[in-house]
Legacy VTK file of the C-alpha trace (Angstrom):
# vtk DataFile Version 3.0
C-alpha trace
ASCII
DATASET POLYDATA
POINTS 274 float
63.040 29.015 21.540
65.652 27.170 19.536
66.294 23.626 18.068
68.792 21.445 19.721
71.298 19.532 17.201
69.245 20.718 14.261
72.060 20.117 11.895
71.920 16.780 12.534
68.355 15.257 13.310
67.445 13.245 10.289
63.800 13.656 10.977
63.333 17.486 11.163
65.155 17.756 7.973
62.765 15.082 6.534
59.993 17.262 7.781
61.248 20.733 6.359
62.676 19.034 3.345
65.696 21.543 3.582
68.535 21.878 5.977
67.372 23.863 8.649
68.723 27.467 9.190
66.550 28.942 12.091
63.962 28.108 14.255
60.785 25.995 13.484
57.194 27.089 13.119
54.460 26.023 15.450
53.155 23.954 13.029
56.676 22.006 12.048
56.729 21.546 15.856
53.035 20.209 16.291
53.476 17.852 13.251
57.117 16.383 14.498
55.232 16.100 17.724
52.309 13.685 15.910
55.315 11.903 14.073
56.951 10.977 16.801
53.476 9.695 18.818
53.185 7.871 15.140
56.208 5.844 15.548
55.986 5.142 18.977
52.367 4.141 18.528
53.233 1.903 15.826
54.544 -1.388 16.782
54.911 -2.703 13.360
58.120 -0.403 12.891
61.466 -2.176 14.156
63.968 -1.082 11.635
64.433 2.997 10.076
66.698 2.645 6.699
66.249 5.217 4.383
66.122 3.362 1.310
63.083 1.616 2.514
61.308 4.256 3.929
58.528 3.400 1.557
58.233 0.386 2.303
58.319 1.173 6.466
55.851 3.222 5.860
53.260 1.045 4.580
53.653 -0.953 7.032
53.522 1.716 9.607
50.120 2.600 8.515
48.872 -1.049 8.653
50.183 -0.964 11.441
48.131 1.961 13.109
45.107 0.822 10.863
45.743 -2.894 13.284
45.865 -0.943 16.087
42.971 1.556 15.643
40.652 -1.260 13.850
41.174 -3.151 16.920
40.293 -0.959 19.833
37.247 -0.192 17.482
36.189 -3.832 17.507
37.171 -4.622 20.816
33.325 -4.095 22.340
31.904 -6.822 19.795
34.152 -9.231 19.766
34.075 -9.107 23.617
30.552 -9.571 22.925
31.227 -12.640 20.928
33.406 -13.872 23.776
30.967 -13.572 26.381
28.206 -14.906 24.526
29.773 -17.839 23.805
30.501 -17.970 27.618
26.996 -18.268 28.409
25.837 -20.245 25.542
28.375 -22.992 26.898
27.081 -22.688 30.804
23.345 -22.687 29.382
24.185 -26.077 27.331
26.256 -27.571 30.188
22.892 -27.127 32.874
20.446 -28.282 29.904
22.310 -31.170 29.409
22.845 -32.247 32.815
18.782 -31.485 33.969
19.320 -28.241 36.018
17.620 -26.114 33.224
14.335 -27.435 31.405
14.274 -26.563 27.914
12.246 -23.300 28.227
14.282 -22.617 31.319
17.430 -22.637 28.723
15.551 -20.518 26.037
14.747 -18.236 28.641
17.889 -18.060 30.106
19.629 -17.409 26.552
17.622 -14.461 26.159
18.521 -12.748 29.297
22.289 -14.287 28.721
22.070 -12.277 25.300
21.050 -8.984 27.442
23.052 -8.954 30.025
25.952 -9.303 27.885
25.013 -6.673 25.506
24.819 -4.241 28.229
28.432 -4.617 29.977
29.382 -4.702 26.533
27.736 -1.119 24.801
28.033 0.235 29.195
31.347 -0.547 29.841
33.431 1.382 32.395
34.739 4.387 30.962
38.267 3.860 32.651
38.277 0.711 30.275
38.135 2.303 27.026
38.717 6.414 26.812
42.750 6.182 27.200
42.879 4.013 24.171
45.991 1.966 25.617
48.047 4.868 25.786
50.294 3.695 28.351
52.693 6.245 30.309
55.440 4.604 28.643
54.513 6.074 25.369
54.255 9.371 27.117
57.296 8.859 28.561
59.345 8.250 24.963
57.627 10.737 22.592
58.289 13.223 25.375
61.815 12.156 25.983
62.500 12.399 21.776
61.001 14.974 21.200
61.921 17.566 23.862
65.498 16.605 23.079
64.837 17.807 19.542
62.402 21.434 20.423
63.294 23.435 23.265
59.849 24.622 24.207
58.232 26.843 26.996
54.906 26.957 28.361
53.819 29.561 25.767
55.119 27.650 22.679
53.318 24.334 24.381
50.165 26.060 24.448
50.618 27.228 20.800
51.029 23.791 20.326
47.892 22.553 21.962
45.519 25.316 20.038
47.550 24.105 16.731
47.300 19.961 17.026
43.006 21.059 17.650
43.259 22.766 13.968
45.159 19.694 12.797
42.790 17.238 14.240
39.987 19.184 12.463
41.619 18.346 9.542
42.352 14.813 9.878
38.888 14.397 11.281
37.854 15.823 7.613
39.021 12.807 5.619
37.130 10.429 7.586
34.474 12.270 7.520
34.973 12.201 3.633
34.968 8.549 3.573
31.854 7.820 5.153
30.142 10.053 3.000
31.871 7.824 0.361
30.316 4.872 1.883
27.039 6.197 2.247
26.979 7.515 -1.019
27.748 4.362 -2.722
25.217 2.707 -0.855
22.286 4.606 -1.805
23.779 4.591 -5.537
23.483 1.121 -5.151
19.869 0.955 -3.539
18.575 3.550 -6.352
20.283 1.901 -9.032
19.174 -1.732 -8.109
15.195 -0.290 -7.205
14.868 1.061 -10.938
16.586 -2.507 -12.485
13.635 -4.405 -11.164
11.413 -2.431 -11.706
11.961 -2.462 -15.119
13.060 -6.096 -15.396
9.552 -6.848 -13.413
7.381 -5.201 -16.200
9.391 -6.790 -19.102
11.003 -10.220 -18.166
9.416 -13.271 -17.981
8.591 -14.700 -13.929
11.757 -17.144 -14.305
14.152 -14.604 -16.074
13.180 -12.239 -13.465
13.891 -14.764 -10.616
17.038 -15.593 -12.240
17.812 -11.433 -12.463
17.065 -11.369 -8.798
19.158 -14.375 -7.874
22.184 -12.515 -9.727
21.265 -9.055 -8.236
21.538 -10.716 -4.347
24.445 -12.329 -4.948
26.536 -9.268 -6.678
24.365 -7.354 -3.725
26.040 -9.580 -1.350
29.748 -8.980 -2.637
28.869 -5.063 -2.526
27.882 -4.994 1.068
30.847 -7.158 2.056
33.573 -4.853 0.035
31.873 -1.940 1.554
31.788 -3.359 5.280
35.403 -3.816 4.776
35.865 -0.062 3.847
33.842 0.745 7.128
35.850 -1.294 8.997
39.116 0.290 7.826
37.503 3.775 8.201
36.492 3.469 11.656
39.967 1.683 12.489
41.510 4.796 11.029
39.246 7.600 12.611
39.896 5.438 16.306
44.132 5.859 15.421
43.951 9.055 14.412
41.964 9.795 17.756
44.940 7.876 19.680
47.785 10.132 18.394
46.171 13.136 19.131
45.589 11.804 22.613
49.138 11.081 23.135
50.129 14.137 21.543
47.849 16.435 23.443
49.019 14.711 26.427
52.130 14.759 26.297
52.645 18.270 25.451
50.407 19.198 28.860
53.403 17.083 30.832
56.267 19.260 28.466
54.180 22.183 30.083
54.059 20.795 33.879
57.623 20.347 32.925
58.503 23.935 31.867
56.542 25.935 34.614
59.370 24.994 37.627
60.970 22.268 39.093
58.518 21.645 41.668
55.484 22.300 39.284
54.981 18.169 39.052
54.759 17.283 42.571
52.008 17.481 45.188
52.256 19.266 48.688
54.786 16.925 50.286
56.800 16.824 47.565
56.589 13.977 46.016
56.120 13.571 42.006
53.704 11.720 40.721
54.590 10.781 37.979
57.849 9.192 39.010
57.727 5.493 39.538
LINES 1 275
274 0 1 2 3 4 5 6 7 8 9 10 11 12 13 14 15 16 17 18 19 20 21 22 23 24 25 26 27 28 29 30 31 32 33 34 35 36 37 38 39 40 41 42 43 44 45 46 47 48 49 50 51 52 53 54 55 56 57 58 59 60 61 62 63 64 65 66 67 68 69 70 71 72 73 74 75 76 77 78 79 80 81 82 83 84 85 86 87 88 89 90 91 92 93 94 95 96 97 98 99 100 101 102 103 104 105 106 107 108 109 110 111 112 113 114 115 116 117 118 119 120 121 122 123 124 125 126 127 128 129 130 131 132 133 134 135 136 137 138 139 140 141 142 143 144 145 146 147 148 149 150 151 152 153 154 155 156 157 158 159 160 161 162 163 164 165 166 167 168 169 170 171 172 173 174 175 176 177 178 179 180 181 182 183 184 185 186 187 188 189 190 191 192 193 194 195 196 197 198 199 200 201 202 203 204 205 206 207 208 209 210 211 212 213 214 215 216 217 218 219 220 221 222 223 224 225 226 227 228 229 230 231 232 233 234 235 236 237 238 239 240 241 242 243 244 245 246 247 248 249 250 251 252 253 254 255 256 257 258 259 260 261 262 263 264 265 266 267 268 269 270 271 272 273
């Protein structure tokens, strides 16, 4: 195993921190392999100066936050869509005497079902690739096989060393939501024993007026929070997608490595060649 052009790639050097001398770990390997499925996940990055690397790379994570946040939310606001579908078919036929009024009401409520279920049953094929399209493949193999030269034993190292690293990403969302949840029932405790007590010693208006202020401040919490749940689900869904394309794309460096005709079926052909 050895590194081709080591002297000069930018980004290994970034990675080690020094100049390279010899050959990279597994683990340098596995995490220039989930930097380059980063960047060519991220469609937010155009430009790569160094001086504003900092600055790229905020926008690199909004950018997989965008990306991961969306595929998360895709399902309801699909729901959204097609509800408002119906709702508009429903009102056209009420309007114009095909559906009597509790025809309509009826019909909303089965509308409402049906949509819920292609929505939450949707066709696998649909959703578990995450829009990792074969072009990605295609360029996070390309760069980074031309920076590792790797064999089907280093590939599988690979493989059993991006699991361990996904175990450990997986561990800071799984930090979060305990965040989230813990804040929560902070806030349900704290808020049960405040009127309690304000019950036994305010007067009936001061106490409406405490509980008008408590909803309200309640209100702001559970939107703030909401937002945090949003952003940690977006993350835990791109996190999921760069392992995916990582995983995957190390199983084509090892169709790759085990012969020339490893890729192609019985007449010959490869598949994966358009």
């Amino acid at each position: 195993m050895k590194m081709l052009n080591a002297l000069s790639s930018v980004p290994l050097k970034k990675l080690l921190g020094v100049m390279p001398t010899g050959s990279p770990t597994i683990l340098e390997m596995a995490v220039l392999l989930l930097q380059r499925s980063e960047q060519a996940l991220d469609t937010s990055r155009t430009i790569d100066i160094p001086l504003l690397r900092p600055v790229t790379r905020i926008l690199s994570t909004l950018g997989l936050l965008q990306g991961g946040a969306w595929l998360f939310m895709r399902p309801a606001l699909f729901f959204v869509l097609y509800s408002c579908i119906a709702q508009i078919i429903i009102f056209w036929c009420k309007n114009n005497g095909i559906l009597s009024q509790g025809e309509a009401s009826n019909a909303q409520y089965a509308a409402f079902l049906f949509v819920a279920l292609i929505t939450a049953f949707e066709l696998p094929s649909q959703y578990v690739s995450d829009k990792v399209h074969s072009k990605i493949i295609r360029r996070v193999k390309t760069e980074f096989t031309s920076e590792c030269d790797i064999g089907p034993d280093e590939a599988k190292h690979i493989l059993d060393t991006l699991k361990e690293l996904h175990e450990r990403a997986s561990a800071r969302v799984r930090t979060a939501q305990w965040i989230i949840t813990f804040a929560w029932a902070s806030l349900l405790f704290v808020w049960a024993q405040y009127s309690s007590m304000a019950q036994k010693n305010l007067s009936p208006n001061d106490f409406a007026r405490f509980l008008s202020d408590s909803i309200s401040n309640a209100v702001a919490f559970a939107a703030i929070t909401l937002l945090c749940a949003w952003v940690t689900f977006g993350y835990k869904r791109a996190i999921e997608r760069i392992f995916l394309t990582a995983r995957v794309v190390m199983r084509e460096v090892q169709i790759s490595s085990n012969g020339p005709d490893s890729g192609k079926n019985p007449e010959g052909h490869d598949p994966y060649q358009k």
